[in-house]
N, C-alpha and C positions, 0 to 999 in steps of 0.2 A: 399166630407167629408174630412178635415183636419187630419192626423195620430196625432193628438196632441191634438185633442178634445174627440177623445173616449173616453168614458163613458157607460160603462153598467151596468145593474141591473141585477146582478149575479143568485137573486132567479129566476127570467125572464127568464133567457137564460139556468138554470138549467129546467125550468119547460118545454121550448121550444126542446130541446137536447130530454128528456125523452120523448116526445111527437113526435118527429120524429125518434126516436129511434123502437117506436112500429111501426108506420106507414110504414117508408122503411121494417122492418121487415116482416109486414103483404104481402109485396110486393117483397119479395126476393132481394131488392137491398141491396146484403152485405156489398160492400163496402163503401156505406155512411152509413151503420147500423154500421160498422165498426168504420169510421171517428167520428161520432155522439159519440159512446160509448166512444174512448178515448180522448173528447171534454169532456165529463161529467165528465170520470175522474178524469180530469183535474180538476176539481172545485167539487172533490169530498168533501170540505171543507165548501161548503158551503152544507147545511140542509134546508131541507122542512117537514115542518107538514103535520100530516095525512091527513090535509084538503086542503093545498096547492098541492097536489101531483095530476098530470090533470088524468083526467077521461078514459079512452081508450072505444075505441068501437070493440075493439074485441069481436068477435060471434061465439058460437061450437053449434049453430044450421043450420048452411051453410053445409051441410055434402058435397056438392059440392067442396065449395072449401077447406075444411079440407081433399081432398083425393085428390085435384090438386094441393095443395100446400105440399105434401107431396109428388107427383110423381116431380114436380118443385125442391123441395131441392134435390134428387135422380137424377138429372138433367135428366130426363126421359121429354124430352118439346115435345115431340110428343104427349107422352098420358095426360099429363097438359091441353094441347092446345085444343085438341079433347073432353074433358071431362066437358072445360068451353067455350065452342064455342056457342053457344048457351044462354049467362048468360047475363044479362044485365046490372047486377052493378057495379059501377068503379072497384069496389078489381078485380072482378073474371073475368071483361073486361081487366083489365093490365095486370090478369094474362094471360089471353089467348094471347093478340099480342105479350106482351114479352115474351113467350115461344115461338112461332113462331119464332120470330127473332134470339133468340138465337139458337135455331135448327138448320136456316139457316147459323147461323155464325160458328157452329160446324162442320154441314156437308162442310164447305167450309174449316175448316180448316184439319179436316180429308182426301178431296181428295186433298191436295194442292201435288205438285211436290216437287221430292227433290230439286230441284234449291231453293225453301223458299220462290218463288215471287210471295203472292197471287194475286188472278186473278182482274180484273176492277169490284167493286163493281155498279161499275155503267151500267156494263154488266150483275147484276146477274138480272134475270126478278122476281125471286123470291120475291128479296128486293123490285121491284118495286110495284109487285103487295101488298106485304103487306104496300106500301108507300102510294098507292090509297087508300086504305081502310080508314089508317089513316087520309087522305086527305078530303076526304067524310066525315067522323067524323067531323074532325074540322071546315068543313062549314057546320055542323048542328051543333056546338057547345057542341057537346055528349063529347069531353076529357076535363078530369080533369087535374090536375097539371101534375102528376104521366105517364099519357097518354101524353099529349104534351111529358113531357120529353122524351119518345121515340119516338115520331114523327120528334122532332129534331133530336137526334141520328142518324135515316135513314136517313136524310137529309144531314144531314153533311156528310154520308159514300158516297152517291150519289153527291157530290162534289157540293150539292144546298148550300153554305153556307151563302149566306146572308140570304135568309129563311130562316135558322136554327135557326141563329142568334134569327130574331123576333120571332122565336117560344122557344126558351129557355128564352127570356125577358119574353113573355108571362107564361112558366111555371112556371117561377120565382114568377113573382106575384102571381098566382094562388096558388102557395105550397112553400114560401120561407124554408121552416124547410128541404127539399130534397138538400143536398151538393150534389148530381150527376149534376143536374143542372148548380147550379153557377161552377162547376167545366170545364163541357162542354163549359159552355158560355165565360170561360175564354181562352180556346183555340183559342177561332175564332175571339178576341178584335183585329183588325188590329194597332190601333195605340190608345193614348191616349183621342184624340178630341172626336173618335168612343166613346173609354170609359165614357168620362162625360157627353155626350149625352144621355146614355141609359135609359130610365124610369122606374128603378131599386125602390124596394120597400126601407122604410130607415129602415131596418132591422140589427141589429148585426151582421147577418153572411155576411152582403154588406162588412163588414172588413179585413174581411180574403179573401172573391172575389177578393178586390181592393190589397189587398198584393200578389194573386197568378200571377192575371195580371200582375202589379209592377214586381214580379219574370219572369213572362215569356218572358217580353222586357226588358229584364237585367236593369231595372230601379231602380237608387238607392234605391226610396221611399220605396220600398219593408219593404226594413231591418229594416227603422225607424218606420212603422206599425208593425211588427212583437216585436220591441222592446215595444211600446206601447200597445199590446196585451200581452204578457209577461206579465207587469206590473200591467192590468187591473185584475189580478186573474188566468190567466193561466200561473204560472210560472210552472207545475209540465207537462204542455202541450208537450208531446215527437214530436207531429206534429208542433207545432212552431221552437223547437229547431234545428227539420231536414229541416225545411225551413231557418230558420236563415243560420244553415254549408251551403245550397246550394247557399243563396244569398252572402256569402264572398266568396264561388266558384265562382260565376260570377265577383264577383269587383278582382279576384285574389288576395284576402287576403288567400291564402292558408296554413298561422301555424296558423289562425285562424279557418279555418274549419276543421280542423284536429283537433284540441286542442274541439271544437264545435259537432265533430261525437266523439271521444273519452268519451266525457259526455255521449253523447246519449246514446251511448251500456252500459255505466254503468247504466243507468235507466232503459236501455231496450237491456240487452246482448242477446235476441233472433230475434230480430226485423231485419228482411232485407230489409225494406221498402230501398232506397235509398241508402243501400250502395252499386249497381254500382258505381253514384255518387265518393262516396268516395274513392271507388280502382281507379277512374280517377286521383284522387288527389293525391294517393300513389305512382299512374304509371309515371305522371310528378314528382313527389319529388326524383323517381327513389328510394324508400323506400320496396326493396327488403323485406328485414326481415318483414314488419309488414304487406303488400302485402300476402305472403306469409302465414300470420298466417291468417289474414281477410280469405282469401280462404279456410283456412282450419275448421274457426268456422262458415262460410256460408253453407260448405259440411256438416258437422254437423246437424245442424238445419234443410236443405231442398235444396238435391241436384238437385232439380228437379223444381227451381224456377229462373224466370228469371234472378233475380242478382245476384243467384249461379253463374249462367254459366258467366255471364257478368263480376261477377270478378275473377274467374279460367282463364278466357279470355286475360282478361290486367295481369295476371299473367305471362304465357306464354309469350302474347308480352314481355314484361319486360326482360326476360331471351329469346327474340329473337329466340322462337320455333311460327314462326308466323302462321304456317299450321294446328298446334294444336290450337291454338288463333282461327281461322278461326273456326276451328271443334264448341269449346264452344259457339262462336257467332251465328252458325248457328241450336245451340240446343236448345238456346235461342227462335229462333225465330220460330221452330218449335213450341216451346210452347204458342209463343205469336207473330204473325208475325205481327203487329201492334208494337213491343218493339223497339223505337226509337233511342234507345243506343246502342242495336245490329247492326243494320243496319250500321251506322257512323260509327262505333267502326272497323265490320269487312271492312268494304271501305278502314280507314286507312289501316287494315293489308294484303290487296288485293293488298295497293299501296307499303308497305315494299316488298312487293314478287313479284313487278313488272308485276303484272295482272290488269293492267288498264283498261280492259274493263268489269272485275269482280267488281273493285272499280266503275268506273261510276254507273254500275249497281245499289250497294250497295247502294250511296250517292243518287240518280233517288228516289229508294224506300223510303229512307229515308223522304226525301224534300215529298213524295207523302203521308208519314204521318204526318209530321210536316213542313210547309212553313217557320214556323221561324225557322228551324234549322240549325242555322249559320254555325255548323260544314261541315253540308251538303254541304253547297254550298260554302264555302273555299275548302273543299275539293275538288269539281270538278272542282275548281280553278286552283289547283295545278296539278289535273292530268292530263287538258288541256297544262299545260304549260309545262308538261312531253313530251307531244303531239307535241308542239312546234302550237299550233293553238292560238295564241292571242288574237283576235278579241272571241273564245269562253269562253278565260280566261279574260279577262276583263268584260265581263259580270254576272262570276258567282261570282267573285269578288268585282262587284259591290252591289250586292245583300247579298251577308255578310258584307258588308261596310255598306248598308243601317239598317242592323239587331245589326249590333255592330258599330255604329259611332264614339265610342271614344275607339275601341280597334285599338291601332298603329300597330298591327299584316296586319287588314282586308286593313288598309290607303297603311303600306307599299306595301303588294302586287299588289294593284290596281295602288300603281307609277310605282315601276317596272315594271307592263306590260304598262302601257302610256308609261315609256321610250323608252321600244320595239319598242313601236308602232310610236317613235319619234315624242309624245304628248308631249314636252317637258314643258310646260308651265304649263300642267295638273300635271305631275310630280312632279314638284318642288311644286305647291299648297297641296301635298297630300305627300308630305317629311317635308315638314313646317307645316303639320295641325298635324304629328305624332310625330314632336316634339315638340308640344305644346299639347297633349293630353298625355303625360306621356310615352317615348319612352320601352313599355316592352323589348323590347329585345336588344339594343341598339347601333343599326346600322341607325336609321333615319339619323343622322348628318352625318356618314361617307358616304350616299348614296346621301346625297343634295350637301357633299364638291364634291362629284366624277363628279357630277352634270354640277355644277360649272364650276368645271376645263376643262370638256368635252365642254364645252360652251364657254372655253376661259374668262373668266369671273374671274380672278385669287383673284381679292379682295374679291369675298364674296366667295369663296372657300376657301381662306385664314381664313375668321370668322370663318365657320363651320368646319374646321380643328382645330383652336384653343380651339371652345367651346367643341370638340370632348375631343382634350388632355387634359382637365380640368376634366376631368373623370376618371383619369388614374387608380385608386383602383378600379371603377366599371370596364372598358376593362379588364383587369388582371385576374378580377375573369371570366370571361366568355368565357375561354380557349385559347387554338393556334391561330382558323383564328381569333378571336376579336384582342390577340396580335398582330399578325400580321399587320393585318389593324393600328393599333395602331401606331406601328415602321414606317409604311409607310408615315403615317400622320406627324410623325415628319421628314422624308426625305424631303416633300413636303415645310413643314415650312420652315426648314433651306433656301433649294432653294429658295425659296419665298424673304425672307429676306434678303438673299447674294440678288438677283437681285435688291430690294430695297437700300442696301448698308447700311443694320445697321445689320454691322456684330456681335457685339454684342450677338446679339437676333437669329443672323445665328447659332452662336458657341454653344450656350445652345443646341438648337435643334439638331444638329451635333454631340456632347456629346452622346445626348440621342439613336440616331441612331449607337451609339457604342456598347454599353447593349446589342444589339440583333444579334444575328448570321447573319441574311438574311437582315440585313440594314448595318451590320460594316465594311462593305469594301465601300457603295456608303457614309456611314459617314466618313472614313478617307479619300478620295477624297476631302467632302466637306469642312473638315477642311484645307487640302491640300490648297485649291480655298481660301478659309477666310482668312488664311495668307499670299495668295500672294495678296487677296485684299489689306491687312491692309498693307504688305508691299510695294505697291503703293501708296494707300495714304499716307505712311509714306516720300516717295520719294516727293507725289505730294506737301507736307508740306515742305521740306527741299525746292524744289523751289520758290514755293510762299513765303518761307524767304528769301532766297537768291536773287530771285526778290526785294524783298521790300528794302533787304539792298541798293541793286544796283540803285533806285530809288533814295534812300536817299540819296545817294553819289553826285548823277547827281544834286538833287535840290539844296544842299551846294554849287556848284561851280557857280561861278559871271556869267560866259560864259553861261551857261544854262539859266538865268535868263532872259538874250538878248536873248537869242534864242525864251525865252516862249514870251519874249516880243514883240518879232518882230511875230511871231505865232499871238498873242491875238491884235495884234497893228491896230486898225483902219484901217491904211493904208497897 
């Protein structure tokens, strides 16, 4: 599906919303009952007649499940599970297995350790056996949409995920109206080819699918689905808008996503969906003041919610109390040890406190809830290379290279460790691919001239010094070492040039090397050198005239003539 062909029938997709609205509802999935309602909201502009408005099949002659779905909202899943075990209709069959599951998922997180590291889902026998169950169902065909959907869920916790996969395609089909579904199934898309393969129904909500995917492999296309959704009638969509700030977080358009959650909270000033997210974005702007406040209107609202703690967390970082950081990140995950942001978030501040085997930790668990978490695995990048183990850090660098190919961050570090590893060749391809993919940080050219020069190679050391110094407003703004390197690059030039003998083009650079404290003594040297070149050549000119006159003198005289004569004479 092209983002520039949507097209939808808004009474459709209002009648569809209200329709899975009641369905998840009947089924305790809040969170797409959640999604679904401020989708509807969304198009609360559009109107349906009394006759248009779909039919529900809700039933208050079940007394069954009207008192297990009230022990169910009580989150009471022992006595839900126990009371419709025995039921045989879809409703009061999903309510029983997913009360079970979730039981199990509670009591696992109620005995977890203070370390935060829950245990191998794939160890717990409990998941397995209610895995079977489901198993046995689905080769007699007994689950509905609603049932697959949790049959994948176990699957993917038990680390079966290409099954999961076919079985969240499958619940798709069965019950497109459940966002739990395509939400799941969009976690586990390895790549794009995976994606357009899938035998996806052609449903409206395949849209917002295809833009979460798009979002989850930092894929442009994302943003321009999302602006085409906008358009199509969800412009009041607060779940668009928070997807839009996070996809200019990935392309690091950051006074864009800031300017993009600043909207948000005016729509929705109680809403914490996502703003960890956004204190990520405050913590790199280093925007103390507004940091600061973020944390204090999230304590407000719900101090007991995971991106409370996740942005009190980068608060702390920010003002460099990293032990406190660490505290909020790890309250986080008591609450949610599944929360992918805590994990990464406290790895970095494990690695500010020099506890690298608390960061690897971190970044392990992380990568074991999310495989595309490029942070993840930069991260264990770096704390291998703290380590001084190369060979471990070019691998986990390769693997956020793979997850971000056009971020010049993932390219440089994987040259750097090639050049360790005196992959020289590999280096230079992965210095030259980072400065052709938009150099963030902008050191690519002064690491391919270093490159260069170490290679003896002085000409094309001499290019990427030059195209370095043609940047001289951006090094300036990027502090000390950037200057520095900078002033260096001009030492190199000058040299370069004096050994060429276009002193000229020595002198400027030599100049330039005066500007800086830590270059202005090897540049008054080199000017030193420039003038005694130029005053050799000036000498070597006064001979070459003084020759030529002395020539001229010899050719004028008769006797010289005989002389060339008898020289050039036949005989």
């Amino acid at each position: 599906m092209e983002s520039g062909e949507l097209k939808f029938d808004l009474k459709q997709v209002k009648k569809d919303l209200i329709l899975g609205i009641s369905e998840c509802s009947q089924r305790g999935l809040f969170h797409s009952v959640k999604w679904l309602s401020e989708m509807n909201f969304a198009v609360s502009h559009v109107k349906l007649s009394s006759e248009e408005y779909p039919q529900f099949t809700v039933s208050y002659n079940d007394e069954t499940y009207l008192m297990a779905k009230s022990y169910f909202d009580l989150k009471e899943y022992d006595r839900c599970a126990y009371f419709t075990e025995n039921c045989t209709d879809n409703k009061n069959r999903f309510l029983n297995l997913y009360s079970k599951y979730l039981s199990i998922e509670k009591k696992k997180l109620d005995t977890m350790t203070d370390s935060n590291c829950p245990p191998d889902p794939t160890k717990n026998s409990a998941l397995r056996d209610l895995c079977t169950i489901l198993k046995e169902d689905h080769l007699s065909h007994k689950l509905d949409g609603f049932c697959l959907y949790l049959y994948g869920v176990i699957l993917k916790k038990l680390d079966l995920n290409s099954l999961a996969m076919d079985i969240f395609v499958e619940s798709i089909n069965e019950q497109p109206l459940h966002w739990g579904s395509w939400q799941e199934l969009a976690l586990l898309v390895p790549d794009k080819n995976t994606l357009l393969s899938l035998p996806l129904p052609d449903h409206w909500m395949k849209s917002f699918f295809l833009a979460q995917v798009y979002l989850e492999q930092l894929n442009n296309e994302a943003l321009e689905i999302y602006y085409n959704l906008h358009s199509q009638g969800f412009e009041m969509s607060t779940y668009i808008k928070a997807q839009m700030a996070i996809a200019y977080h990935n392309r690091r358009e950051l006074d864009k996503a800031i300017i993009t959650f600043k909207d948000l909270l005016m729509l929705d000033p109680y809403r914490l969906d996502n703003l960890d997210t956004y204190s990520n974005i405050l913590y790199v702007k280093e925007l103390k003041t507004e940091l600061a406040d973020l944390a204090h209107t999230a304590v407000n609202i719900d101090k007991y919610r995971v991106e409370t703690c996740c942005v009190i967390g980068n608060y702390y970082s920010l003002r460099s109390e990293h032990a406190k950081a660490v505290l909020y990140f790890q309250r986080a995950l008591k609450l949610n040890p599944q929360y992918l942001s805590a994990w990464t978030l406290m790895g970095h501040e494990f690695m500010e406190m020099k506890n690298t085997n608390a960061a690897i930790q971190s970044y392990r668990q992380a990568i074991e809830v999310n495989r595309r978490d490029y942070r993840a695995w930069y991260g264990l990048g770096q704390t291998y290379e703290i380590l001084k183990m190369p060979f471990y850090c070019m691998y986990y660098y390769k693997q956020a290279q793979q997850l971000r190919p056009n971020d010049s961050r993932m390219i440089l570090a994987l040259g750097e460790t090639y050049e360790k590893l005196d992959k020289t060749e590999n280096a230079l391809k992965c210095y030259y691919k980072a400065c052709h993919v938009g150099d963030v940080e902008g050191t690519a050219l002064i690491k391919l001239a270093k490159l260069y020069d170490k290679l003896d190679d002085a000409d094309n050391a001499a290019v990427a010094y030059t195209e370095y110094c043609l940047k001289e407003d951006e090094q300036r703004m990027n502090g000390y070492e950037a200057e520095t390197e900078f002033y260096k690059a001009f030492q190199y030039l000058a040299n370069y040039h004096l050994k060429k003998g276009q002193l000229e083009v020595a002198y400027t650079y030599a100049n330039k090397c005066i500007e800086y404290d830590e270059t202005k003594e090897q540049g008054k040297a080199l000017l030193k050198a420039i003038a005694s070149s130029r005053g050799e050549r000036e000498m070597d000119v006064l001979r070459i005239d003084q020759s030529d006159h002395n020539i001229s003198n010899i050719t004028n005289d008769g006797s010289s003539h005989r002389v060339s004569d008898m020289v050039f004479s036949p005989n």
